[in-house]
N, C-alpha and C positions, 0 to 999 in steps of 0.2 A: 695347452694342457691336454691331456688325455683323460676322460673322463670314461666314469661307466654306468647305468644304470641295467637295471633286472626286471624281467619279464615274468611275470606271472601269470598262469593262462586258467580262468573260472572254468573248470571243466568238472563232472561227475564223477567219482567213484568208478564209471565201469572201464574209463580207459587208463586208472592206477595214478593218478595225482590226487593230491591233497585238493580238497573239494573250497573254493572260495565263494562260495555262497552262503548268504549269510543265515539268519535262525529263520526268515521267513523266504526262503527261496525253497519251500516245496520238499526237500532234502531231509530225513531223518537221518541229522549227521552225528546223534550219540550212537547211532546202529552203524554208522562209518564212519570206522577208525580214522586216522590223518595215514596216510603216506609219504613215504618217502618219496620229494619233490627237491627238486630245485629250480632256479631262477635263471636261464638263459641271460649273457645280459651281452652287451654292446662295448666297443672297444673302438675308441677315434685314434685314426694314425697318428703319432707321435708329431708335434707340433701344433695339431688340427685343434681352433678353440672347440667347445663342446658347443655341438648342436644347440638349438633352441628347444624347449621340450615341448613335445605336441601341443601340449596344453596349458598355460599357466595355471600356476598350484594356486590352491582356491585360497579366499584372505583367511588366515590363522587369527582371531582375536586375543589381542594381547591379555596375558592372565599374571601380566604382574602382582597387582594390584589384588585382585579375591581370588581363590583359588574354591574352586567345586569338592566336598568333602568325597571322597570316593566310595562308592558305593559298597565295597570288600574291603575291608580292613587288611595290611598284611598284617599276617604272623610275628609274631614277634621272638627273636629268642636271646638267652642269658649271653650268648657265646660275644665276647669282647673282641674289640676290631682288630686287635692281635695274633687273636685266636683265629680269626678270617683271613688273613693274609695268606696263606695257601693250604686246602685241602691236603690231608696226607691221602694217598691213593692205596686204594685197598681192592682196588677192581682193577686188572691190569691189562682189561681188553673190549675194545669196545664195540657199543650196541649195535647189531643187524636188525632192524626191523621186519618183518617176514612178511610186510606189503608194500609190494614196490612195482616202480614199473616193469622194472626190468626181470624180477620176478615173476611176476605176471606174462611175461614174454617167455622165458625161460621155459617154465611150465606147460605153456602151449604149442612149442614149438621143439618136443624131444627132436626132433628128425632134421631138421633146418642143417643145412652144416655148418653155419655158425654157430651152434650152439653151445659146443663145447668150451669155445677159446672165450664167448660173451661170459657164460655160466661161470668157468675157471677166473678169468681178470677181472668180472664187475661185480657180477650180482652174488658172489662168495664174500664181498668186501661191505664192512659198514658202513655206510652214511649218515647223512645228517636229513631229519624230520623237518619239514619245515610247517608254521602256521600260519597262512596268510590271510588268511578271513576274518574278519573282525564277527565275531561270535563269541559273547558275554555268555549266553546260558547254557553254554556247553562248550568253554574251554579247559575250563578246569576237571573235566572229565577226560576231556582225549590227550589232553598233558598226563594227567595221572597214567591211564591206560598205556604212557609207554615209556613213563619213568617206573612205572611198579614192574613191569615187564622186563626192563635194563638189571633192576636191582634185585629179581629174583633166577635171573642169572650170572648174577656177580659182574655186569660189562655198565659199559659208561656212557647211557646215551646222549646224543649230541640233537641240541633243539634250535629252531631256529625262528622266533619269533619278527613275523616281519607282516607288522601293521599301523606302525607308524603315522600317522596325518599327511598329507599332499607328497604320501610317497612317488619317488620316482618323478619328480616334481611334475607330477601332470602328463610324465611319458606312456609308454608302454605295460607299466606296470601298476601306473595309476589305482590307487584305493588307499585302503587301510581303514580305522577307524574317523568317523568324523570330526571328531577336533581332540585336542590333549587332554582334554578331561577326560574324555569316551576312552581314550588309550590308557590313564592311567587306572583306570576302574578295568577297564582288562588285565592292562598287567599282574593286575594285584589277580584277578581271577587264575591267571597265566602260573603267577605265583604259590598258587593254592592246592595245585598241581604236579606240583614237582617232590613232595616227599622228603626224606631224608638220607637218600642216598647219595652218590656222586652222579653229579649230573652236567656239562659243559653248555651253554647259553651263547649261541654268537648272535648277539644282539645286534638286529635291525642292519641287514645289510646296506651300503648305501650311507646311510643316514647323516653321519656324520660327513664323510668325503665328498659326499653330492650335494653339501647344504648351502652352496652359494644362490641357489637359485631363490632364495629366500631372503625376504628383508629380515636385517639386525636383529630387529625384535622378536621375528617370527623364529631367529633361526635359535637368539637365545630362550627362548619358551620352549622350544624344541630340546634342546640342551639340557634345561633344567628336568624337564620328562625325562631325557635318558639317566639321567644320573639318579632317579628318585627311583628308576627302573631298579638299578641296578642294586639299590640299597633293598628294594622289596624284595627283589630275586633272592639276596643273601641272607635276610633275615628270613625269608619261609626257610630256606633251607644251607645253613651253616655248607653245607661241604657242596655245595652248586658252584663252579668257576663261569665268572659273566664274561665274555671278552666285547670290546669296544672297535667299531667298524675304523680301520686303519688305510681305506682303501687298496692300492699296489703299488709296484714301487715307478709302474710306468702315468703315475698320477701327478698328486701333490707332493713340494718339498717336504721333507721331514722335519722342519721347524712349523711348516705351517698348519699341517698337519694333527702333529702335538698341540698347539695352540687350542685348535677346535675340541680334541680329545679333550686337554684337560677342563673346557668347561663344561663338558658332558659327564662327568664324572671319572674318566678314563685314572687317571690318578690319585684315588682315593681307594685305598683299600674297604674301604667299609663298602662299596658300591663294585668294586672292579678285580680282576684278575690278571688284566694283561689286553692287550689287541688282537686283531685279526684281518689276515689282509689276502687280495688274492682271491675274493670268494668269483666261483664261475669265472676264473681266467685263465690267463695262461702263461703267467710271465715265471720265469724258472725258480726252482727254491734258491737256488743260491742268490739270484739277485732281490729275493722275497726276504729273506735270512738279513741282508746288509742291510735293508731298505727298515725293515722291523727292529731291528737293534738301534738304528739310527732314532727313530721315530721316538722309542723308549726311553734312550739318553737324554732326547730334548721334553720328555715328559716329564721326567722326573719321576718321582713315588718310591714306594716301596720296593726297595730289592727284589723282592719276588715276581714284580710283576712280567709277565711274559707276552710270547705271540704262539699266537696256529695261523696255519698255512693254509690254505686250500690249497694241494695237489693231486685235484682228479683230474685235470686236462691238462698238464703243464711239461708232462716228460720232454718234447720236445722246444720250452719256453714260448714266447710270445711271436707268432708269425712278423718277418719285415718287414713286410706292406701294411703292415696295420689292419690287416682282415679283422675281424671284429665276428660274424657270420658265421658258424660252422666253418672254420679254415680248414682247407687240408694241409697234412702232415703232420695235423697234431698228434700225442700219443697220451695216455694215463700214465699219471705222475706215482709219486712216491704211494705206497701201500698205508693207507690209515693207520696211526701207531699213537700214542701215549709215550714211546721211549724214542725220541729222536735224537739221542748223544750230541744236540745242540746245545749249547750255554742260551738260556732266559727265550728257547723255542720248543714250548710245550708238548705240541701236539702235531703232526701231519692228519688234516682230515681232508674229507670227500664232501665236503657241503655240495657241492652240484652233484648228482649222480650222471656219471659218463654217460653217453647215446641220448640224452633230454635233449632235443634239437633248439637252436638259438632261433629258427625259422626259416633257414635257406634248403638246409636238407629232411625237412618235416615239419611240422604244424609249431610252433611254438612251446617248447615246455611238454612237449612230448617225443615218447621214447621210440627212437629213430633206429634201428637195427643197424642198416650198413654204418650209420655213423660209427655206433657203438662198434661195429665189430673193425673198421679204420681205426681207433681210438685202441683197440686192444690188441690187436695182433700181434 
């Protein structure tokens, strides 16, 4: 099987990622915002079972049985699960955050002469915010701070909560919160944040499609969290679409796939909006497109429900050798859109932003110039 996990890299504020350090690492992180970040992640060639992960993911206690009251309440609102079944769109373009890395590059570097083709192809393009630090007393501030921001310029921002328990099962990307209760009292904070505008949620990269690495119990405890996720998501705020981690198409079958989705909630409209697949890859929309429609049929749910794509890095689809690493030849995919004239395929978004090195051509999760300017030319 081809499997993938994401890289997350704990770094500050001054080199332009989202800071994962948590309330006592030193960091006045309500005086910095989140950034636009994404996840590097890894790719085994086609056939290759998935590696061992660095680390085994630490024991999950099981919470069948009593469950920990959460310490934020969600919101609750009148809106019926009918009425939730799909947002009407009333923002038809979405959110540029205006701190990024690539920004941050951009601005520094008028003279470079890559600047113009990086400036024009990437950092003119919106992406997706990601939160990886588990930070209870000041999530619901840097959530708010860039959904009030989206919705007072009429766009749609795209969030990417990714703190999960024994993320990344103990790889590279290793963290999150300490156990499911700790995640669900975030969420809910997560939640609290988000406002009443239209707002897109690609919930928990990984999570779902990586969850073999986890015993039964651990992984249905895991499960019951996403989907309780996904219910608090929509009750804060009626018009927020959640999507559910669908992996890519060079992964799992799409029956089994679907399987995991729907005890995560992925088929319940009260909790979901559709999937999401492709995040930090590279495999082409079109084989993204079959591979997601497939997955949805054996899902079942609500007609409405759909997929988004990750196509920042995919122009060129998925390298034959199974590079994984900063391949060369790849290119930036389709332009972030909201109207993709696909039947039940929401969105084209940029959840990775292009030039974030996987680790071969720069530091991990940081933004790598010549990549970026390979990637856009």
């Amino acid at each position: 099987m081809v499997a993938a996990a994401s890289v997350v890299v704990a770094v500050g504020t001054a080199t332009g990622t989202l800071s994962a350090l948590g309330d006592g690492g030193g960091r006045d992180v309500d005086a910095a915002p989140p950034r636009v970040t994404t996840s590097p992640r890894w790719d085994a060639p086609p056939g290759t079972p998935s590696p061992a992960p660095s680390a085994s993911p630490s024991p999950t206690t099981s919470r069948t049985a009593t469950r920990a009251t959460p310490s934020v309440p969600p919101r609750k609102t009148s809106a019926s699960p009918a009425e939730r079944t799909r947002p009407t769109a009333t923002a038809t373009r979405l959110y540029r955050h205006p701190d990024s890395q690539v920004l941050d590059w951009v601005r520094a570097h008028p003279g470079d002469p890559r600047h113009d083709v990086i400036a024009a192809r990437i950092a003119d393009e919106p992406a997706a915010v990601w939160f990886a630090d588990h930070t209870p007393a000041t999530i619901t501030s840097r959530v708010r701070a860039v959904t009030s921001a989206g919705a007072a310029q009429g766009r749609v921002p795209v969030l990417v909560p990714y703190a999960i328990p024994d993320r990344d099962c103990g790889g590279h990307s290793e963290g999150g919160a300490p156990d499911l209760d700790a995640y669900d009292a975030w969420i809910d904070r997560f939640a609290a944040g988000l406002g009443s505008g239209e707002v897109i949620v690609v919930l928990e990269p990984d999570s779902v499609a990586q969850s073999e690495c986890l015993s039964a119990g651990e992984r249905a405890d895991r499960f019951a969290s996403l989907a309780r996720a996904g219910r608090v998501l929509k009750d804060a705020d009626p018009r927020a679409r959640v999507y559910y981690d669908a992996g890519h198409s060079g992964w799992h079958a799409p029956a089994k796939q679907a399987g995991w989705l729907e005890q995560a909630g992925a088929a319940s409209a009260d909790s979901s909006d559709g999937i999401f697949s492709n995040v930090s890859n590279f495999h082409a929309t079109a084989d993204e497109i079959a591979y997601d429609r497939a997955v949805l049929d054996a899902l079942g749910g609500p007609a409405s429900l759909g997929a988004v794509i990750d196509t920042s890095r995919n122009g060129n689809g998925a390298p034959p050798d199974g590079e994984w690493c900063d391949p060369a030849g790849r290119r930036i995919g389709r332009a972030p859109t909201l109207s993709t004239g696909m039947g039940r395929v929401d969105a084209y978004l940029w959840v990775k932003l292009p030039g974030e090195s996987d680790g071969c051509k720069g530091e991990p999760g940081t933004f790598t110039p010549s990549y970026a300017y390979d990637l856009a030319r």
